[in-house]
MDAnalysis code that builds the backbone (N, CA, C; Angstrom):
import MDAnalysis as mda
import numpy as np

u = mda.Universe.empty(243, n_residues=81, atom_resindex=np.repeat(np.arange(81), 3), trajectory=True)
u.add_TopologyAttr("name", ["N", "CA", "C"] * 81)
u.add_TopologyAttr("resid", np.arange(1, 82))
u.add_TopologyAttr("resname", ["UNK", "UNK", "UNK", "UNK", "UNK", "UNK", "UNK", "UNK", "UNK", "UNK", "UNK", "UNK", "UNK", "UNK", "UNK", "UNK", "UNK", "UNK", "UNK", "UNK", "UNK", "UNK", "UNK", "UNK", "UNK", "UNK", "UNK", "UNK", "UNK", "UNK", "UNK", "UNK", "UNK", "UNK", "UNK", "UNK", "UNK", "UNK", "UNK", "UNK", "UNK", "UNK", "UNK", "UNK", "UNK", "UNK", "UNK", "UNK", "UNK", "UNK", "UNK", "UNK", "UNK", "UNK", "UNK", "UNK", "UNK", "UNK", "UNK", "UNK", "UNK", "UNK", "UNK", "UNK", "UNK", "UNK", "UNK", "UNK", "UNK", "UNK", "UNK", "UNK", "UNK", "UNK", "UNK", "UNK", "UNK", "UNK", "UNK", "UNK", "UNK"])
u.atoms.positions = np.array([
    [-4.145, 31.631, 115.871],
    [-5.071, 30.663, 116.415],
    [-5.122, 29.412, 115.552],
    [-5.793, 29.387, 113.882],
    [-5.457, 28.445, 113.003],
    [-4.302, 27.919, 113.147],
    [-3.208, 28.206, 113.308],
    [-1.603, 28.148, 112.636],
    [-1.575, 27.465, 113.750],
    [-1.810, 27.347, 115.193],
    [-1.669, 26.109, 116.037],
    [-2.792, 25.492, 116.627],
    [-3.291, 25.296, 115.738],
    [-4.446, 23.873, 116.508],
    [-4.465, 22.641, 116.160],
    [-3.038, 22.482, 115.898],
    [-2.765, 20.568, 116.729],
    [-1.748, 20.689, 117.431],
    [-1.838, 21.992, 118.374],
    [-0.972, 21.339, 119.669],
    [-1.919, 21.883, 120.670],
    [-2.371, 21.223, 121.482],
    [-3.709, 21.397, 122.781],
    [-2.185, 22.098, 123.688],
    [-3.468, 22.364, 124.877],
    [-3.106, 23.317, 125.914],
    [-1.501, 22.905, 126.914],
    [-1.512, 21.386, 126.890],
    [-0.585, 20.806, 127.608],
    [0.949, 20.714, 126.910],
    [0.711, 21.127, 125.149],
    [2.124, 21.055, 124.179],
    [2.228, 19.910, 123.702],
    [1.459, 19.129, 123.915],
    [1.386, 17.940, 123.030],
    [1.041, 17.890, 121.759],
    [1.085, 17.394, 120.681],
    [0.998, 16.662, 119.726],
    [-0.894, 16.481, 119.609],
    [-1.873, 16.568, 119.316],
    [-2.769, 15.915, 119.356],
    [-2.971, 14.902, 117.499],
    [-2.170, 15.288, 117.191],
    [-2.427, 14.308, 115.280],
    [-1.311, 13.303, 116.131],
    [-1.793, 12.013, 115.395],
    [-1.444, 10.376, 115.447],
    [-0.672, 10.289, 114.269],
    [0.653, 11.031, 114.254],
    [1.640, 10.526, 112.694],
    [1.466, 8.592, 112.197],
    [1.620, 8.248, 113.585],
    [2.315, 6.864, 113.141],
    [0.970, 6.035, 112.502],
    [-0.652, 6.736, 113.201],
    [-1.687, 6.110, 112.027],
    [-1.180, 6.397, 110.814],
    [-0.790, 7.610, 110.775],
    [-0.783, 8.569, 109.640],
    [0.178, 7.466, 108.286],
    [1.379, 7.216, 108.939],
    [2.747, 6.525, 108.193],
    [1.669, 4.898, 108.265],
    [1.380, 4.421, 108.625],
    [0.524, 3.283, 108.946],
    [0.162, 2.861, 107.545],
    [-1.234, 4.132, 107.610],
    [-1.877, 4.148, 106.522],
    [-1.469, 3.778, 105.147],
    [-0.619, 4.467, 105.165],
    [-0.004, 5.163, 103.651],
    [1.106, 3.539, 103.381],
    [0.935, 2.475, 104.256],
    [1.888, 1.446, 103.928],
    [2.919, 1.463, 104.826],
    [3.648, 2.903, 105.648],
    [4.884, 2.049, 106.548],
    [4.743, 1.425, 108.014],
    [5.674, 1.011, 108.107],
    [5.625, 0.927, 109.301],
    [6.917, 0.818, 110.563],
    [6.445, 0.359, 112.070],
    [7.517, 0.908, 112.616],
    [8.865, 0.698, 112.730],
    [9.829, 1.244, 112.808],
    [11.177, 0.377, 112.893],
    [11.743, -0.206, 114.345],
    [12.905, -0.728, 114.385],
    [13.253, -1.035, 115.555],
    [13.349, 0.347, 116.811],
    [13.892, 1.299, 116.406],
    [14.058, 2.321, 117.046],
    [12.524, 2.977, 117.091],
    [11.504, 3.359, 117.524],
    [10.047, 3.303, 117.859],
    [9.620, 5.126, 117.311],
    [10.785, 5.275, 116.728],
    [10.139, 6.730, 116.779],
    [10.333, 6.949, 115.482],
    [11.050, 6.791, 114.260],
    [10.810, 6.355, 113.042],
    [10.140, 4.881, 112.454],
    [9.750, 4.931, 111.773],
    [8.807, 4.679, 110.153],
    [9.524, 4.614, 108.857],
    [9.628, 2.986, 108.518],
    [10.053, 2.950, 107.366],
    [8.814, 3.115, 106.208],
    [8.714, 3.760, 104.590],
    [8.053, 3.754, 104.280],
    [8.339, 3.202, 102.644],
    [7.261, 2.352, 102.048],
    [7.650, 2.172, 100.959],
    [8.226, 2.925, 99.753],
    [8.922, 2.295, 99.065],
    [9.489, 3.377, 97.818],
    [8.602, 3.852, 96.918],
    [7.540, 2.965, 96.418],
    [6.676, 3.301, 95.794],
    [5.326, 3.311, 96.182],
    [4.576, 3.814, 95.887],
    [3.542, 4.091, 96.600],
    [2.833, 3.786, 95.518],
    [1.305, 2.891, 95.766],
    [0.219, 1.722, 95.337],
    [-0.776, 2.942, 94.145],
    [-0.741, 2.715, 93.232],
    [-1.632, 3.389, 92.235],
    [-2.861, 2.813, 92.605],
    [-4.051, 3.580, 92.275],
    [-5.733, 2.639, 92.076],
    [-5.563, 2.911, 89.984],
    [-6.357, 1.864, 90.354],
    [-6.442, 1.890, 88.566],
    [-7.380, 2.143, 88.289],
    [-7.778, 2.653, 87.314],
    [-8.871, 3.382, 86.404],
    [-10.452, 3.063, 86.626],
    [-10.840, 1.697, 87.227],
    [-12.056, 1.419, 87.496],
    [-12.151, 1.305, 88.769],
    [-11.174, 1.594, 89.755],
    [-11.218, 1.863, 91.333],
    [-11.529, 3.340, 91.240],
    [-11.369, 4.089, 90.700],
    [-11.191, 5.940, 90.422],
    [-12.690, 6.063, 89.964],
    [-13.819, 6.768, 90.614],
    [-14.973, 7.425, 90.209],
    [-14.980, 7.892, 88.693],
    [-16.128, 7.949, 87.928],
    [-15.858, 8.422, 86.461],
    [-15.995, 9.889, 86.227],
    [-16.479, 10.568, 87.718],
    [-15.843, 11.895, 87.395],
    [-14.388, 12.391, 87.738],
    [-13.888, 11.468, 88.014],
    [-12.461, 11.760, 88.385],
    [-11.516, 11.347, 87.975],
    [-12.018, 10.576, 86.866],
    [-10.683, 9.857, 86.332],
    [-9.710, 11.018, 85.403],
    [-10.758, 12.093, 84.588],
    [-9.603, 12.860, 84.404],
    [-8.073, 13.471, 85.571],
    [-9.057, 13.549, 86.586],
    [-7.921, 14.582, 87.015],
    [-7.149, 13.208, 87.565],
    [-7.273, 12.185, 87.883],
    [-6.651, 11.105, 88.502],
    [-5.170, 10.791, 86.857],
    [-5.512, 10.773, 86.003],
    [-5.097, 10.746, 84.249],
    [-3.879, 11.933, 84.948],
    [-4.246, 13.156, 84.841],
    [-3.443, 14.111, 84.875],
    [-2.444, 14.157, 86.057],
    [-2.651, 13.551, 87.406],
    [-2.193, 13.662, 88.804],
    [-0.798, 12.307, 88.085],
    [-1.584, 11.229, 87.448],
    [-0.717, 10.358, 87.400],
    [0.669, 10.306, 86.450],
    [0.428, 11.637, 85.181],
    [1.290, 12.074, 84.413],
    [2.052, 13.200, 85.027],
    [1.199, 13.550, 85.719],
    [2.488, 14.713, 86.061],
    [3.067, 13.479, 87.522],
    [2.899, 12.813, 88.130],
    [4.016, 11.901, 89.154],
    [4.987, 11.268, 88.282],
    [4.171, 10.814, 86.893],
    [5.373, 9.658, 85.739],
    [6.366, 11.001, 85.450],
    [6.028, 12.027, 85.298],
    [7.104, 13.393, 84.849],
    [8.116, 13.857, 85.767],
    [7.515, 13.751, 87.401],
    [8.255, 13.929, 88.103],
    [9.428, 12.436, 88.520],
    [8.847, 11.584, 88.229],
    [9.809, 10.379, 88.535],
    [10.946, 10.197, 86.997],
    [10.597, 10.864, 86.241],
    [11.621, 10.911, 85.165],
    [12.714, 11.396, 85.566],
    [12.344, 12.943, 85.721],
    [13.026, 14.128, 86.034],
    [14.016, 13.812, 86.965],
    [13.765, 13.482, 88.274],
    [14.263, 12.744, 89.106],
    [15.239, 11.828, 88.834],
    [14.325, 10.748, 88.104],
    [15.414, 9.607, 87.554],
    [16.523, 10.204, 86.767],
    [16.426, 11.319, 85.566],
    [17.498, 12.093, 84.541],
    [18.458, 12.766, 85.321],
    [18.115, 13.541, 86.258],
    [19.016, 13.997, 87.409],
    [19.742, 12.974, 88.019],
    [19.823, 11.972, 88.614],
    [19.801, 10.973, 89.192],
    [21.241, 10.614, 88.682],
    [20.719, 9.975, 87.426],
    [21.808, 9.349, 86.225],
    [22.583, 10.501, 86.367],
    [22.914, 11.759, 85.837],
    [23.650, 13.124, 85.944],
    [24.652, 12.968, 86.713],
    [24.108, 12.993, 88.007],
    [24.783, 12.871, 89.104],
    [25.682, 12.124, 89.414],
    [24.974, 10.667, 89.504],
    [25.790, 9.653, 89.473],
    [26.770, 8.441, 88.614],
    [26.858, 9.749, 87.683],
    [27.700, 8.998, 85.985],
    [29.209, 9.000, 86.506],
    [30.293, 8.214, 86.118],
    [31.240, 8.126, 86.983],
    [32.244, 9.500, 86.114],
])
């Protein structure tokens, strides 16, 4: 029952992806059914972030700088000639 309730009775779709991609910065392409989306995605900085949250906002943002390393070190690996 949980496991499908965003598709109503008719098989449709009822969630709005393209608000969804909107939101988050992309938007539509020529072909109407993909969404280009930015590469990087907009940090809030430290006095936009509530002061009970700035820890975990601190920690969310070190572990993304860890994962964009990692990424980046692989990256280089890969593509060394």
């Amino acid at each position: 029952y949980y496991a499908n309730n965003h598709v109503r009775l008719d098989r449709k779709l009822k969630t709005d992806f393209g608000a969804f991609w909107e939101e988050v910065g992309g938007w539509e392409t020529d072909d109407h059914r993909f969404y280009e989306l930015p590469l990087v995605y907009p940090r809030k900085t430290m006095e936009e972030v509530p002061t009970r949250k700035r820890a975990v906002y601190r920690r969310r943002f070190a572990f993304l700088d860890a994962v964009d390393e990692e990424i980046a070190a692989h990256m280089r690996e890969v593509l060394q000639p």
